[in-house]
TORDO-980633 format. One record per residue (C-alpha): x, y, z; residue in one letter. Coordinates in steps of 0.1 Angstrom, whole numbers, padded with zeros to 4 digits, always signed. Layout:
! residues N
XYZA ...
This chain:
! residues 585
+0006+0293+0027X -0025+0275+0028X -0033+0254+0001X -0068+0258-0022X -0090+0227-0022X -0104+0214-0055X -0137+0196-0064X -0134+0169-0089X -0144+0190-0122X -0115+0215-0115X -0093+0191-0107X -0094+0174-0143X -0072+0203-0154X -0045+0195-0132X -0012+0199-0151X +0008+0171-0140X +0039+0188-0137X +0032+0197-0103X +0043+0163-0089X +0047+0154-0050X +0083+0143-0063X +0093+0181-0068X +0089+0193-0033X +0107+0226-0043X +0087+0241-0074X +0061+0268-0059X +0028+0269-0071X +0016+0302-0081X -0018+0311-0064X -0049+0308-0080X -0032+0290-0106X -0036+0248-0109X -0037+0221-0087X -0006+0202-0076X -0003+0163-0077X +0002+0168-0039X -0031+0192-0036X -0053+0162-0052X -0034+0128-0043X -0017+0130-0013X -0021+0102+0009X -0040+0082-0013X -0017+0053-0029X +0000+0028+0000X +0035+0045-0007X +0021+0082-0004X +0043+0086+0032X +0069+0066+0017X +0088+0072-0011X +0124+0055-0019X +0152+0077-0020X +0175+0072-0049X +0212+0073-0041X +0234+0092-0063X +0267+0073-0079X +0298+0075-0072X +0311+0069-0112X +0291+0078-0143X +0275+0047-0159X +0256+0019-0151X +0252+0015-0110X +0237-0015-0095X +0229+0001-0059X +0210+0025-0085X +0194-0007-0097X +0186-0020-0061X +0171+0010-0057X +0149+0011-0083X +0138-0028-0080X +0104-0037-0066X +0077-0021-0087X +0087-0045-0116X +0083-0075-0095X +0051-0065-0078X +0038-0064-0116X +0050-0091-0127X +0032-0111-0104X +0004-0106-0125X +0023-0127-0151X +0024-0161-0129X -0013-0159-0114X -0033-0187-0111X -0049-0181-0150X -0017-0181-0160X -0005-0210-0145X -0038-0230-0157X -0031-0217-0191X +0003-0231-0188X +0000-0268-0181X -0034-0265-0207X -0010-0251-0234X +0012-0281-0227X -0012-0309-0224X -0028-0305-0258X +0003-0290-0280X +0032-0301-0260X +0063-0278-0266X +0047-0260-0294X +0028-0232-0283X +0061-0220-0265X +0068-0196-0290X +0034-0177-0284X +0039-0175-0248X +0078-0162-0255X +0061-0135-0279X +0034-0126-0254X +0057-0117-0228X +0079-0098-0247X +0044-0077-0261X +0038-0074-0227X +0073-0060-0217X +0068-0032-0247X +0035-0023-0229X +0049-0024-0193X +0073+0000-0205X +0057+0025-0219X +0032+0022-0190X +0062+0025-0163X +0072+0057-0182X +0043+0073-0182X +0045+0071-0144X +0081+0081-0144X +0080+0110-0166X +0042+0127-0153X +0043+0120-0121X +0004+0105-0131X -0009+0070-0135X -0026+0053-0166X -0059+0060-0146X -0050+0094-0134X -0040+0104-0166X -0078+0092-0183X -0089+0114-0158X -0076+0141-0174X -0073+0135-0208X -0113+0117-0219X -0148+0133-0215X -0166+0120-0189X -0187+0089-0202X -0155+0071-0220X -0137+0076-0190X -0165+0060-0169X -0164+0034-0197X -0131+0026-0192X -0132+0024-0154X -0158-0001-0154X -0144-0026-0180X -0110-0023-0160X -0130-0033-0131X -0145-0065-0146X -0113-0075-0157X -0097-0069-0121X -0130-0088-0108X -0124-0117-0136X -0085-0120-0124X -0099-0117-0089X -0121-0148-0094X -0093-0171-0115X -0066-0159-0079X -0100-0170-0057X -0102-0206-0073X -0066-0212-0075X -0062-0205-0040X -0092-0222-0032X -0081-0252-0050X -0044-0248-0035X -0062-0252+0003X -0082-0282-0007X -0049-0300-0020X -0028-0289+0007X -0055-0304+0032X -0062-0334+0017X -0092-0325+0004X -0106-0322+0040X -0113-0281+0039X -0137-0284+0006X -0131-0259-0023X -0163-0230-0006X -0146-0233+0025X -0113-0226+0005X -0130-0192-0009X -0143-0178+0023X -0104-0183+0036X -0091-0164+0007X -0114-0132+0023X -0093-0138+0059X -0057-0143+0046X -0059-0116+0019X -0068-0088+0046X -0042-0105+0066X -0019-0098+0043X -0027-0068+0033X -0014-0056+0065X +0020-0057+0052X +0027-0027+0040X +0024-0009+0073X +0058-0022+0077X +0072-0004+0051X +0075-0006+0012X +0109-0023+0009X +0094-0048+0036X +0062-0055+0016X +0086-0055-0019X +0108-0083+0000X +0072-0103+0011X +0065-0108-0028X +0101-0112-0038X +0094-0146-0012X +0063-0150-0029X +0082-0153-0059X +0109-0173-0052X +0084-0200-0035X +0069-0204-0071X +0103-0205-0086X +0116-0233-0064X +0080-0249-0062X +0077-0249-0103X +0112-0259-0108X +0112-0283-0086X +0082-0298-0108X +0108-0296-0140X +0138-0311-0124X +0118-0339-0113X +0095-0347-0149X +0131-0338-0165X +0111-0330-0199X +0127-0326-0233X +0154-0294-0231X +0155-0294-0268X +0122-0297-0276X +0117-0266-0253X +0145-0247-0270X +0129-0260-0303X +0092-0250-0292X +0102-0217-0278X +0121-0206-0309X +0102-0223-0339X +0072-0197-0348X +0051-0230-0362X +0028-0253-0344X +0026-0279-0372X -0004-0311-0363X -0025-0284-0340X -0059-0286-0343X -0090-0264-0335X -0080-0267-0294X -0042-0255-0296X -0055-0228-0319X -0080-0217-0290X -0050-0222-0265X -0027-0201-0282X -0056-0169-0284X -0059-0177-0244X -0022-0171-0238X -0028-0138-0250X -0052-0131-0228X -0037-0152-0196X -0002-0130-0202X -0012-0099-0207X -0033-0088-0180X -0049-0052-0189X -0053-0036-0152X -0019-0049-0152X -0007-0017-0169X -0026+0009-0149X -0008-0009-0116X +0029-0006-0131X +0023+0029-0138X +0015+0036-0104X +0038+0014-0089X +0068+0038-0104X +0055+0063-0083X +0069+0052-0055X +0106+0060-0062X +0117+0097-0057X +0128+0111-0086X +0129+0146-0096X +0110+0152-0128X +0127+0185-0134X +0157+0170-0141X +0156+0154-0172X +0185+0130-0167X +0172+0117-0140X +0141+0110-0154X +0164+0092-0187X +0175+0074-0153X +0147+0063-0139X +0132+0055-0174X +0162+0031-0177X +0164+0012-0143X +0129+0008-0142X +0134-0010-0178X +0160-0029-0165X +0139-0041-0137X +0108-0051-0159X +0133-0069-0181X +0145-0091-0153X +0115-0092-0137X +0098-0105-0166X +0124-0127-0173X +0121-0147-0141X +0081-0150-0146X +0087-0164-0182X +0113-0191-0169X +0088-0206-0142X +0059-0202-0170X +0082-0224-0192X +0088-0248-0161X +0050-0253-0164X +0043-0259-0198X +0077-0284-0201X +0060-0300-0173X +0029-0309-0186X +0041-0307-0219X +0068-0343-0211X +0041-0359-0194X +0003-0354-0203X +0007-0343-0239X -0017-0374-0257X -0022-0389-0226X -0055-0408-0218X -0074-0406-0188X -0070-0445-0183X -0034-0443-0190X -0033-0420-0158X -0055-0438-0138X -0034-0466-0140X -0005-0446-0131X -0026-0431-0095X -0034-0465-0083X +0004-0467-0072X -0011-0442-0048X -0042-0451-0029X -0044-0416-0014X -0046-0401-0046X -0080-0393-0065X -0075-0416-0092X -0117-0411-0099X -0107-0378-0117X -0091-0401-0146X -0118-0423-0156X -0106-0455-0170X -0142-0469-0178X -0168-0455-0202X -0166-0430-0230X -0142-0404-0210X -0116-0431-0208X -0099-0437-0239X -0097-0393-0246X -0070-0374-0234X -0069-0355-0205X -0083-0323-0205X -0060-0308-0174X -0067-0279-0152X -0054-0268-0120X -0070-0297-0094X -0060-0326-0119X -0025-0312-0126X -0018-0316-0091X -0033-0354-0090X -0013-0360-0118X +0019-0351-0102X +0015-0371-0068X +0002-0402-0092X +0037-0398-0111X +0064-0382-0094X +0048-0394-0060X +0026-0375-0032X +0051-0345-0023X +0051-0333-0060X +0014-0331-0055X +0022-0309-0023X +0049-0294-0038X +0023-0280-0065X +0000-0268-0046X +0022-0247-0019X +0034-0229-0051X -0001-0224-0065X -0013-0214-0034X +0016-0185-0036X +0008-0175-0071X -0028-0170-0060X -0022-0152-0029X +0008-0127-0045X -0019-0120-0071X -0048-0112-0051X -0028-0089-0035X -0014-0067-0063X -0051-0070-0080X -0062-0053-0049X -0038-0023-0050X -0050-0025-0089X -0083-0017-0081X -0079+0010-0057X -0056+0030-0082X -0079+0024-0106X -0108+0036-0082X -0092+0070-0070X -0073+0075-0106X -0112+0074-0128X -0133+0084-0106X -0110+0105-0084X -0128+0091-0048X -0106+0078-0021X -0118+0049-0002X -0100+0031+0028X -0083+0000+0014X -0105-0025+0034X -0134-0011+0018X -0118-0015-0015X -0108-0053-0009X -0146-0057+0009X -0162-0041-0022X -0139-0063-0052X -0140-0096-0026X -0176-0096-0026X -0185-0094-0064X -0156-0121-0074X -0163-0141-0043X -0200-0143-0044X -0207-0162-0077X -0173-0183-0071X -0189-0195-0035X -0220-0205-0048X -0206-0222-0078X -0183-0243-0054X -0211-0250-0030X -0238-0259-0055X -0215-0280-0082X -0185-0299-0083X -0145-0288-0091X -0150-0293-0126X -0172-0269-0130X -0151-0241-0109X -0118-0250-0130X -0136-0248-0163X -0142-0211-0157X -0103-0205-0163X -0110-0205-0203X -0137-0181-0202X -0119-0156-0173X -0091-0157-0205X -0113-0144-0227X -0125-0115-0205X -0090-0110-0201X -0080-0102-0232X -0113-0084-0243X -0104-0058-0217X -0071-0054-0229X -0075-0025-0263X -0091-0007-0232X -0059-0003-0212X -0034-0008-0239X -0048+0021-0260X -0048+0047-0239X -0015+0036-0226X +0001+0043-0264X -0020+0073-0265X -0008+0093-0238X +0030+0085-0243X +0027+0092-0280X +0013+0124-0267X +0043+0154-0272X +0019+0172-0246X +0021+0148-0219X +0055+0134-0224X +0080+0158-0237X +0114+0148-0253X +0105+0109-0238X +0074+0112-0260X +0074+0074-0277X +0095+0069-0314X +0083+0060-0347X +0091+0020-0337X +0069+0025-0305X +0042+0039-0317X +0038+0010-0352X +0043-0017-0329X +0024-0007-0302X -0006+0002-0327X -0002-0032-0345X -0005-0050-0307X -0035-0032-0302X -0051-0040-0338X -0039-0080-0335X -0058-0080-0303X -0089-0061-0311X -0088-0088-0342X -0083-0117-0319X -0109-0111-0297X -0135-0106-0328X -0125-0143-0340X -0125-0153-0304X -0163-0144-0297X -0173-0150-0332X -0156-0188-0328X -0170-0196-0291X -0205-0182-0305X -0209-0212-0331X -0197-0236-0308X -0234-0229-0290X -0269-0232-0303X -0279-0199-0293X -0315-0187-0301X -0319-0155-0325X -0324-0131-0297X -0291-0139-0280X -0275-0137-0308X -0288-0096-0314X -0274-0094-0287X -0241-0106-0287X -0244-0090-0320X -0255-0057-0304X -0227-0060-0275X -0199-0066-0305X -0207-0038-0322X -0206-0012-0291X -0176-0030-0286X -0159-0022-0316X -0174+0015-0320X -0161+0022-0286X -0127+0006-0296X -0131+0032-0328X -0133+0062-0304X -0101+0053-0281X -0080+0048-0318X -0093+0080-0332X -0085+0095-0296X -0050+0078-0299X -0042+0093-0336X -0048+0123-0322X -0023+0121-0301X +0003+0111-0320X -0003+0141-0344X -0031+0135-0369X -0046+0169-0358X -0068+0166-0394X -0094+0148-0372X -0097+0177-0356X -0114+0199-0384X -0143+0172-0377X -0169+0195-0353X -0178+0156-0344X -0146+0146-0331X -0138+0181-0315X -0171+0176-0294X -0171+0142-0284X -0135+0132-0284X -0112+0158-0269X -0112+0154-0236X -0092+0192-0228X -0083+0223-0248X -0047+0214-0247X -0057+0182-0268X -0075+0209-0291X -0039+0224-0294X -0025+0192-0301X -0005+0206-0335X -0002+0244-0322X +0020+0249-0291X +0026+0209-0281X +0030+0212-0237X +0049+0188-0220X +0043+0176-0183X +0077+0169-0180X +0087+0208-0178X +0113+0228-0166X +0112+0240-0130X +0116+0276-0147X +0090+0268-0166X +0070+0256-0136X +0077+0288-0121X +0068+0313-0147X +0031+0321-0143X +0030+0333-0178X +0035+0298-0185X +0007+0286-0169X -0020+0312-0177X -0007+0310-0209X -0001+0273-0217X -0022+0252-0189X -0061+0250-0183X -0061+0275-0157X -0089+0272-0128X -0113+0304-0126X 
């Protein structure tokens, strides 16, 4: 039977259950688009999909796990990119072991958030983006797509000056740093090129990716053999006693360098690309667990080689002086020592470390191959994560505003707007200046984040769009609480960086005028989010039936709750459709 094409407004009433991974459920004509009507072909694994193998034994099965093992990985690059790493040896320079605790919490807020992101994937068959599609109006949706895109275009930056700054290293500062950005445009379409190989080919490429940091970074620890205890201690021990205004600054900037909010729209497409069949629930309870698993260990590995970063810096520049280093470069004639002053005003304060200087500190101390040692691994971080921001982006492009665009054009169209400012700035003013932008690429960071992490709790808190695996009472409170810590974070955040400037009245309207659209639009995706979790008394407000529900089955929210994890009977019942879905006249 031929299938019926869809324009974009009737394919916002898609019901998800219709997934490319149930090959078997017919679709009743006339009724609703199928995932395979609108997305087919779109995503890199569209023609390839892992097959799952069934077990021999009940219980756990680690060829189920093998399996399943990739799409955690490939997100948790995200987790060691070049911000990351930055924020790392800055969190160890100025508060040594003690912000270690913060980073241990970050990552484990961001492995409740990756999971409920990786089910939502699992269980609808939809991504985060896909799923804001369907479920907000049009101009919150368009909202949301564009902040998502600056903060994929503000990771895309922090990946272009770390690799940048990786190259000038690795050459001996011969290629400079604007030469270093246009190269990052070559290899990353270069690379890119992978995944006509296959999936489990590409998933291998950034499992070497990964390993290359962890033997890079750990070879940085084993060599500065810092304190073990006082990382236990630092790691364990919620206090940060003797931190000033700086660590205080640095611990807010973790937040933001950890938990990357375009991050969560990628893992929930990445799940896509196993085959499982929605219809059956235990495999979905299967997939929902593996996948868990996966993030766990995943995350797991990219919190160790964080932690070999921050001991790193942590044993040797914590209250360190710039003469006190410069003395320990001139060992090394090759090295830089001119980026420790040891005369003048700058000489007698401690460092202030960033990516370039860690790496001069390391060949001044441990000798010249810890320098190169540094930057081969920096270069990987920022290479893996340009990479998995780009398949980022084009989810996020075809999810919101439901447009497919060949991925070249996608990496062209992102590559430009992150590399264009970052060339100049190399060209026109010195290292310093590039590597400085890291703090403020943080804060963008984590000012995006409420718009990715609420409509991530939203949607599987929703017993419409999840089913049974619809989030618990636990979930939801500490999801919500993340989402309210950060929203307060990023209020002292702007309010603190504002008096550190002497800004004239009329920037400060309108910073004034930004922060309250900011917050007012945060308003509209919590309302949007109680919703979902059952406070249906919002909806005797005419207001927030007009402008917040996005679809009648929102409307219907406390009435007849539908699930787009359905039965295949279900699925083939047309009653149930006309009935129960937003049918297409």
């Amino acid at each position: 039977m031929p299938r019926r094409s869809y324009s974009p407004s009737e394919a916002g009433n898609v019901n998800s259950a219709y997934n490319i991974s149930s090959p078997n459920v017919n679709e009743p004509p006339g009724a609703t688009a199928s995932e395979t009507t609108l997305l087919a072909g779109q995503t890199y694994f569209a023609d390839e999909r892992i097959r799952i193998p069934e077990a021999s034994h009940d219980g756990f099965s680690f060829k189920k796990l093998w399996a399943f093992t990739g799409p955690g990985f490939l997100m948790s690059i995200a987790y060691l990119d070049p911000g990351n790493i930055e924020s790392d040896l800055q969190s160890g320079t100025v508060a040594q072991y003690k912000l270690l605790w913060m980073l241990l919490s970050a990552t484990m807020l961001g492995l409740l958030m990756q999971r409920l992101s990786a089910r939502l994937g699992v269980v609808t068959g939809l991504h985060l983006a896909e799923m804001c599609y369907r479920k907000y109006k049009k101009v919150p949706r368009l909202i949301l797509w564009l902040m998502i895109e600056i903060a994929i275009i503000g990771s895309d930056m922090q990946e272009v000056i770390g690799t940048a700054i990786a190259i000038y290293l690795l050459s001996g500062t011969r290629i400079p740093i604007y030469g270093g950005v246009l190269i990052t445009i070559v290899d990353t379409f270069t690379f890119l090129m992978f995944d006509k190989y296959g999936l489990r080919k590409l998933e291998a490429f950034f499992g070497l990716l990964i390993t290359i940091m962890g033997v890079t970074f750990g070879y940085e620890y084993v060599t500065s053999k810092p304190n073990g205890l006082g990382v236990l201690e630092g790691m364990f021990i919620p206090w940060c006693s003797g931190c000033d205004q700086r660590a205080l600054l640095q611990a807010i900037g973790i937040i933001g360098a950890v938990i990357m909010p375009h991050n969560l729209y990628l893992h929930s497409a990445l799940v896509k690309s196993r085959d499982v069949d929605r219809n059956n629930k235990a495999k979905v309870r299967d997939a929902n667990l593996y996948f868990f698993i996966e993030t766990c260990i995943a995350l797991l590995v990219s919190f160790v080689i964080n932690v070999f970063v921050v001991a790193v810096f942590a044993h040797g520049l914590f209250q360190k002086t710039n003469a006190e280093v410069h003395k320990e470069c001139l060992k090394y004639p090759s090295m830089n020592a001119t980026v420790f002053p040891d005369t003048g005003p700058e000489a007698n304060k401690f460092v202030d470390a960033d990516l370039y200087k860690g790496g001069i500190f390391l060949g001044c101390t441990y000798g010249v191959v810890a320098m190169y040692v540094w930057a081969v691994g920096i270069l990987a971080a920022g290479q893996s994560s340009t990479m998995t921001g780009t398949y980022a982006g084009q989810f996020a492009m075809e999810g919101f505003l439901n447009l497919q665009w060949a991925r070249w054009k996608r990496v062209l169209f992102t590559r430009t707007i992150a590399i264009v400012p970052t060339f100049f700035l190399a060209f026109f003013s010195s290292i310093n200046d590039l590597t400085s932008m890291n703090d403020i690429l943080n804060a963008v960071m984590s000012i995006q984040l409420p718009f990715a992490a609420i409509p991530t709790i939203a949607f599987t808190s929703n017993p419409q769009i999840m089913g049974e695996f619809v989030n618990g009472l636990a979930n939801k409170v500490m999801a919500t609480l993340l989402s309210l810590v950060v929203i307060c974070i990023n209020t002292y955040t702007v309010i603190a960086t504002v008096k550190e400037f002497s800004l004239h009245w009329l920037s400060l309207t309108g910073i004034g005028v930004l922060g309250v659209c900011y917050l007012l639009f945060c308003v509209y995706l919590v309302v949007h989010m109680s919703i979902s979790m059952g406070s249906t008394r919002l909806l005797q407000y005419d207001l927030v039936r007009k402008y917040v529900i996005g679809t009648s089955q929102d409307a219907n929210l406390g009435v007849s709750p539908i699930s787009y994890s359905s039965s295949d009977s279900e699925l083939r019942n047309p009653a149930f459709i006309v009935g129960k879905s937003d049918v297409i006249s």
